[in-house]
C-alpha positions as CSV (number, residue, x, y, z in Angstrom):
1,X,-15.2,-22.6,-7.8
2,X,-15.2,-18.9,-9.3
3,X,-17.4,-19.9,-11.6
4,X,-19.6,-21.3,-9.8
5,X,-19.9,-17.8,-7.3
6,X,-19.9,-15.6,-10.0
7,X,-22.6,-17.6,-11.4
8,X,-24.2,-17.6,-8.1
9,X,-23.3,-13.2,-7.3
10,X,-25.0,-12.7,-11.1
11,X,-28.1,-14.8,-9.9
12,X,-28.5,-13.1,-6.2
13,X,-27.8,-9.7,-8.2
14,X,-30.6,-10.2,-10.6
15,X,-33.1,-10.9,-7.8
16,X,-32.3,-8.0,-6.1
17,X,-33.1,-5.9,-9.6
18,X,-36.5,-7.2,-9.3
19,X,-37.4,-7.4,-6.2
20,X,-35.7,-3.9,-4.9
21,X,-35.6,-1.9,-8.2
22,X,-33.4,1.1,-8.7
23,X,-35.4,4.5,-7.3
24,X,-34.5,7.3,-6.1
25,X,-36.3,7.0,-2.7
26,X,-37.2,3.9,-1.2
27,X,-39.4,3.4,1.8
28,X,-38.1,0.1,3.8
29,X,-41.0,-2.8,4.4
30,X,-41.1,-6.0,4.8
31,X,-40.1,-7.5,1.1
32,X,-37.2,-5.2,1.0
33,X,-36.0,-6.4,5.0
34,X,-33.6,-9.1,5.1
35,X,-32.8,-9.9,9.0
36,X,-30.7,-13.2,10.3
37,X,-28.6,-13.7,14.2
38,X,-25.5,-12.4,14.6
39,X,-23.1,-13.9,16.0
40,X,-23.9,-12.9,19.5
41,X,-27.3,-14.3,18.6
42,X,-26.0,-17.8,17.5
43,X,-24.1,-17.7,20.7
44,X,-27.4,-16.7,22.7
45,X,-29.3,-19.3,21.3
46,X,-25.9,-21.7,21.7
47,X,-26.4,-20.6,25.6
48,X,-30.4,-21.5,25.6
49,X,-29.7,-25.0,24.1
50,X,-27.6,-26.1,26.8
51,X,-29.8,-24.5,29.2
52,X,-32.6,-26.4,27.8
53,X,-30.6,-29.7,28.1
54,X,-29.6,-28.9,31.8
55,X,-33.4,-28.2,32.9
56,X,-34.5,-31.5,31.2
57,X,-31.4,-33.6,33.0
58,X,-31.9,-32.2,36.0
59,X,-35.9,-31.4,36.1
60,X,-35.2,-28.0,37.4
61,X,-38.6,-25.9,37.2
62,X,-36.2,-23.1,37.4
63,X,-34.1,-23.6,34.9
64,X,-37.2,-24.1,32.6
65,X,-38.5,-20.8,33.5
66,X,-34.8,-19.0,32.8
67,X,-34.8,-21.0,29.8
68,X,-37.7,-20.2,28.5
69,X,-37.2,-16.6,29.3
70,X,-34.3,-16.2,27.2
71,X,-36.1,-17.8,24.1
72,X,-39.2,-15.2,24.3
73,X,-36.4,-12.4,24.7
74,X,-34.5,-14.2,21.8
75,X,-38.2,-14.1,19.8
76,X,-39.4,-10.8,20.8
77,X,-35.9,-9.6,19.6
78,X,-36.7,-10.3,15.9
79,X,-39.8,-8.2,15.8
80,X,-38.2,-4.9,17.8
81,X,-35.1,-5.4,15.2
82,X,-37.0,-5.7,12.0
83,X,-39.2,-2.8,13.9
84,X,-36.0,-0.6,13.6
85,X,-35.8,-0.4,10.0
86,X,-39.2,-1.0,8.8
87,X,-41.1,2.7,8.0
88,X,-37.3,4.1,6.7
89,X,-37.8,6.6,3.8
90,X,-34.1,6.6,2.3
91,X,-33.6,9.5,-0.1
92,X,-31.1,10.2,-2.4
93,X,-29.5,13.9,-2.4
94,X,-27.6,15.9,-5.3
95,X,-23.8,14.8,-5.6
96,X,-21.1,17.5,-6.4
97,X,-18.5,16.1,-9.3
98,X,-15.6,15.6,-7.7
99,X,-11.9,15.4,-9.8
100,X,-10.0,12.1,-9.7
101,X,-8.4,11.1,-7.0
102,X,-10.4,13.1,-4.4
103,X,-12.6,11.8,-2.1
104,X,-16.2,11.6,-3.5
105,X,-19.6,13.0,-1.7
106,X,-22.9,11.2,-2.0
107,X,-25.0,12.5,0.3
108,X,-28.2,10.6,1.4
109,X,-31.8,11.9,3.3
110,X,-32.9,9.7,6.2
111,X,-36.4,10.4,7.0
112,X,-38.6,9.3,9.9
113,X,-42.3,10.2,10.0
114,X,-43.8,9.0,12.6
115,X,-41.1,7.4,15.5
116,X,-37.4,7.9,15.6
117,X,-34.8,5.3,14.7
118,X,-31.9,4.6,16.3
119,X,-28.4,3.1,15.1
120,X,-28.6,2.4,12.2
121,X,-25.3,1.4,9.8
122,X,-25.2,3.0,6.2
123,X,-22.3,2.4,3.6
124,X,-20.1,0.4,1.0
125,X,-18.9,-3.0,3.1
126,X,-16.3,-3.7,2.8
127,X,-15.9,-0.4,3.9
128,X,-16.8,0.7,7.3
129,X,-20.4,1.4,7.7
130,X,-21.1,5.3,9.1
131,X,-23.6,5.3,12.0
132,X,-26.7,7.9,12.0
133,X,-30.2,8.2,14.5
134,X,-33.2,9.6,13.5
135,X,-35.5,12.1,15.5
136,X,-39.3,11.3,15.0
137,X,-41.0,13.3,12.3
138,X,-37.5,14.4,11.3
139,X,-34.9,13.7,8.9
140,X,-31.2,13.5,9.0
141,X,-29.0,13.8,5.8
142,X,-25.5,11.3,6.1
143,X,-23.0,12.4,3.9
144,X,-21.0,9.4,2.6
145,X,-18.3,8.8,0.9
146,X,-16.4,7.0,-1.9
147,X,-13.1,7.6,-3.7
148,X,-12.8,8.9,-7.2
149,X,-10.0,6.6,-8.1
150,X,-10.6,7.5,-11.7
151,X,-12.5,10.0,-14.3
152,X,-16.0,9.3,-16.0
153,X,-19.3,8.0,-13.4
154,X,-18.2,6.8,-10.0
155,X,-21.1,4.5,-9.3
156,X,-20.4,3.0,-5.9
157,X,-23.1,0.2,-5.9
158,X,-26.3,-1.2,-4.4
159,X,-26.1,1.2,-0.6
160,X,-26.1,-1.3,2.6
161,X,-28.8,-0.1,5.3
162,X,-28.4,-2.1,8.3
163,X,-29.3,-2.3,12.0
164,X,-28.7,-4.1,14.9
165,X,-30.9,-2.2,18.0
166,X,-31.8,-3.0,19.8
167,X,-29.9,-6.1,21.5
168,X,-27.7,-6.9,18.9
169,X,-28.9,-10.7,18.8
170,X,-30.0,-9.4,15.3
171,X,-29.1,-7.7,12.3
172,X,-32.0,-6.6,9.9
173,X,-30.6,-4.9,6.4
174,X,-31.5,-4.1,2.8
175,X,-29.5,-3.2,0.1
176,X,-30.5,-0.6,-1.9
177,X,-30.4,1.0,-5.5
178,X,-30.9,4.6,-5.2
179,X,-29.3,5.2,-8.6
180,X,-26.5,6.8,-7.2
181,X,-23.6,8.5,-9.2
182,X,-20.8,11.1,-8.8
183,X,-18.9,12.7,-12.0
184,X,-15.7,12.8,-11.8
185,X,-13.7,14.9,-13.7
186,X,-9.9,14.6,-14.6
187,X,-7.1,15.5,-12.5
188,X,-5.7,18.5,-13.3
189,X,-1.9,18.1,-14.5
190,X,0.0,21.6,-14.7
191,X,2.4,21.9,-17.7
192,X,2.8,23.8,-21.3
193,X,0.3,23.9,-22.9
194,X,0.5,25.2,-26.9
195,X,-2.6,27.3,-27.1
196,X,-4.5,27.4,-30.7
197,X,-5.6,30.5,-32.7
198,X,-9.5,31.0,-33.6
199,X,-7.8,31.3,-37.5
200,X,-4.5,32.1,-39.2
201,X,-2.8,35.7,-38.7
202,X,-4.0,36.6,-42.1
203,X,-7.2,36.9,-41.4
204,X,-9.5,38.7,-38.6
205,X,-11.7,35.1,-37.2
206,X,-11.9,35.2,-33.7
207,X,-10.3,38.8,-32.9
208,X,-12.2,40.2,-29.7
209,X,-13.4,43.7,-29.7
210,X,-13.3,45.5,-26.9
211,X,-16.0,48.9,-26.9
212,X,-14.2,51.4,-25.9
213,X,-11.1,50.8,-26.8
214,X,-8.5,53.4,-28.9
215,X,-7.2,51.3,-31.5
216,X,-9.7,51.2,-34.2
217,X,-12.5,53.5,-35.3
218,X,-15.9,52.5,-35.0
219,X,-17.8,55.1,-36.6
220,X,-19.9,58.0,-34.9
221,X,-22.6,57.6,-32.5
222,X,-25.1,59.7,-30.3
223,X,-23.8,61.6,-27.1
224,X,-23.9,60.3,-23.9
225,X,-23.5,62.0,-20.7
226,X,-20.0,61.0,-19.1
227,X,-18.1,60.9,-22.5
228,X,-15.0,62.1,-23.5
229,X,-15.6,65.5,-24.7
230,X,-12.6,65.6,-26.7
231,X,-13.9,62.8,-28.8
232,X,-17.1,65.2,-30.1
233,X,-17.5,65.8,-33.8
234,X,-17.8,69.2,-33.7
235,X,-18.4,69.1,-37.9
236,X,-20.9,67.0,-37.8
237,X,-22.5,69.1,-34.9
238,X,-21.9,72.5,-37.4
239,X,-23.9,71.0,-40.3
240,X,-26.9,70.1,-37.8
241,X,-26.4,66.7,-37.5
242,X,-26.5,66.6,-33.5
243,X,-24.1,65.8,-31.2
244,X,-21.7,63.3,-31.9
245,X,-19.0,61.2,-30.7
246,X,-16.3,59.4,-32.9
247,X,-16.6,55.4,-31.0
248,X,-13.4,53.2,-31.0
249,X,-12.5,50.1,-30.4
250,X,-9.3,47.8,-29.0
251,X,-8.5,44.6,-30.6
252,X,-8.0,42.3,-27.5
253,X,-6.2,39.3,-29.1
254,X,-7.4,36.0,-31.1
255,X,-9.9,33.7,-28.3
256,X,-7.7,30.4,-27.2
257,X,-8.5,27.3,-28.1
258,X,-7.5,24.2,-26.3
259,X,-7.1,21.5,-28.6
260,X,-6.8,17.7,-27.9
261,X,-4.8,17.1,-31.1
262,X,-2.5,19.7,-30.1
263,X,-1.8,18.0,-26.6
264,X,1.5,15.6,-26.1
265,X,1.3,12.3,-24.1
266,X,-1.1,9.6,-24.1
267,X,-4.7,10.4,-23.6
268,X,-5.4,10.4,-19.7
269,X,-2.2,12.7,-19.8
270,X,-3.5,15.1,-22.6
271,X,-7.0,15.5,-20.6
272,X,-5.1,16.2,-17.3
273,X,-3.6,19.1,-18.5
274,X,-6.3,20.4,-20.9
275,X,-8.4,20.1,-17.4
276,X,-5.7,22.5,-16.2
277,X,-5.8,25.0,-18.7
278,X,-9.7,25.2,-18.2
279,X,-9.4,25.8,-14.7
280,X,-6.4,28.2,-15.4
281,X,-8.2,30.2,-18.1
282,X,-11.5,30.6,-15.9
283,X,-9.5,31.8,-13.1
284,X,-8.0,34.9,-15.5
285,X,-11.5,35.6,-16.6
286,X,-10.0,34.4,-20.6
287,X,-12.6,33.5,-23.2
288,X,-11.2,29.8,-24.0
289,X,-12.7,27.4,-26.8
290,X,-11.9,23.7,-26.4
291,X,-11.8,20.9,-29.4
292,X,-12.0,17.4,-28.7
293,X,-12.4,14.3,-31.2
294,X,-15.9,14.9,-32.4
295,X,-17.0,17.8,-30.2
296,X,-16.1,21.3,-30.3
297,X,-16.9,24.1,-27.7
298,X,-17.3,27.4,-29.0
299,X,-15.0,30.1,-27.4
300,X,-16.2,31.5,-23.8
301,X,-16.0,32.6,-20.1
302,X,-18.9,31.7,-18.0
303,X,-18.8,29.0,-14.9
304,X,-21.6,27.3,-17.5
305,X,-18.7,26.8,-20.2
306,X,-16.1,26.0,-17.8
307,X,-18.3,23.1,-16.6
308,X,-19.4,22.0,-19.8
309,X,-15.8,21.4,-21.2
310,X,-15.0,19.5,-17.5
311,X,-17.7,17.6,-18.2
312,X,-16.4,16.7,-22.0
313,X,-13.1,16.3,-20.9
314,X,-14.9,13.6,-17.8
315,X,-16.5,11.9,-20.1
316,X,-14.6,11.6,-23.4
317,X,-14.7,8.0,-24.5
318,X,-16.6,6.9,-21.8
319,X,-19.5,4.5,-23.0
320,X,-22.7,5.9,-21.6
């Protein structure tokens, strides 16, 4: 029996593909609106069947006309449902990565040019729908969200639009491809961390100089106004050589580098904490390298790098 509704999910899945492709916007029409009774509208028609058998045993002119009635509501009820979601522009919106565990955002544009739309249903089933209306030659943007329950691409699946307006004898949906995905990066495990050297102590690789500094001398360079007079090389200045300053330098340290190898625990564990240590070493404004299997970082402090090595550290592993 599995077999035969996987085999029967992998068939309905491929149909979709073809007939509602992956885009980035989609614009709702009739070969991408599925619409069926609910079960108010099973009931409904339940209630206009035994209506129908009463006015026939009973020859009840009456009856006919209620009965009838309730079958061109029950008719007209399918065109003002599929009306409700036919026109929809559905537009996907940038996602901000998330780190595991947290609740992902995927935002998505509703836009109605020309009438409004009312109650309509947007989500993951089986998780609850989240409701939204739509002013006429307006938009509205529904933020919705899926949990990051681990690092890499969170990608949530084909998005349900659905309506039921407006009698509710009706439900007209589509399920949609908007090529939606979320990044999600590890989450951060505090801990000690051994921090690697740029090179050995022997040598000068990696040493940061600061301008400015007191420690080592630079050479001489022109004068500029605001500089420490008592720096001037009054010499240099006797023989005609202009007016001098002696420059100096500090030596601020070897850059860090955070290093996989270097890391204890298994691998989820070692990428927890080296996601710490990025966010820690941004945070103190420390130039940070980071080495991973087949991908090294070069030293630096910049939001740019500090995404780039979450972003390594998300994806490391991970098959594209």
């Amino acid at each position: 029996m599995r077999s035969v509704m996987s085999l029967w999910r992998a068939r309905w899945q491929r149909w979709l593909d073809r007939r509602i492709p992956a885009q980035s916007e989609v614009r709702l029409n009739q070969r991408r609106i599925f619409i069926i009774p609910t079960r108010q509208g099973l009931g409904f028609l339940l209630l206009i069947a035994l209506l129908l058998i009463g006015a026939i045993n009973y020859q009840n002119n009456l009856a006919y006309f209620l009965t009838f009635w309730l079958l061109s509501l029950f008719l007209v009820a399918i065109l003002h449902t599929y009306r409700s979601l036919s026109g929809l522009l559905v537009r996907r919106q940038v996602s901000v990565p998330v780190f595991a565990g947290e609740e992902a955002c995927l935002p998505v544009e509703l836009v109605g040019e020309r009438r409004a739309y009312q109650a309509l249903a947007l989500g993951w089933p089986p998780q609850p729908l989240q409701m939204a209306d739509v002013p006429a030659n307006g938009s509205t943007q529904v933020e919705l969200f899926a949990h990051a329950s681990q690092r890499g691409w969170l990608v949530p699946g084909r998005l349900r639009v659905e309506t039921r307006f407006p009698l509710g004898l009706f439900v007209a949906w589509s399920w949609l491809d908007l090529d939606q995905r979320v990044l999600v990066y590890p989450a951060p495990q505090a801990g000690d961390l051994p921090l690697a050297d740029a090179g050995s102590q022997d040598d000068d690789e990696g040493v940061r100089v600061i301008p400015g500094g007191v420690d080592d001398y630079q050479g001489l360079r022109s004068y500029q106004p605001g500089d420490n007079k008592r720096r001037l090389h009054w010499k240099a200045f006797s023989r005609g050589q202009g007016l001098l300053v002696k420059d100096f330098a500090g030596l601020a340290g070897r850059d860090i580098w955070l290093d996989f190898a270097q890391v204890g625990g298994g691998v989820e564990q070692r990428l927890s904490r080296l996601t710490h240590a990025v966010l820690s070493l941004y945070a103190q404004s420390q130039p940070f390298g980071l080495r991973l299997p087949g991908l090294e970082l070069a030293p630096e402090c910049s939001a740019a790098h500090r995404d780039a090595c979450l972003r390594a550290l998300a994806l490391y592993g991970v098959k594209a």
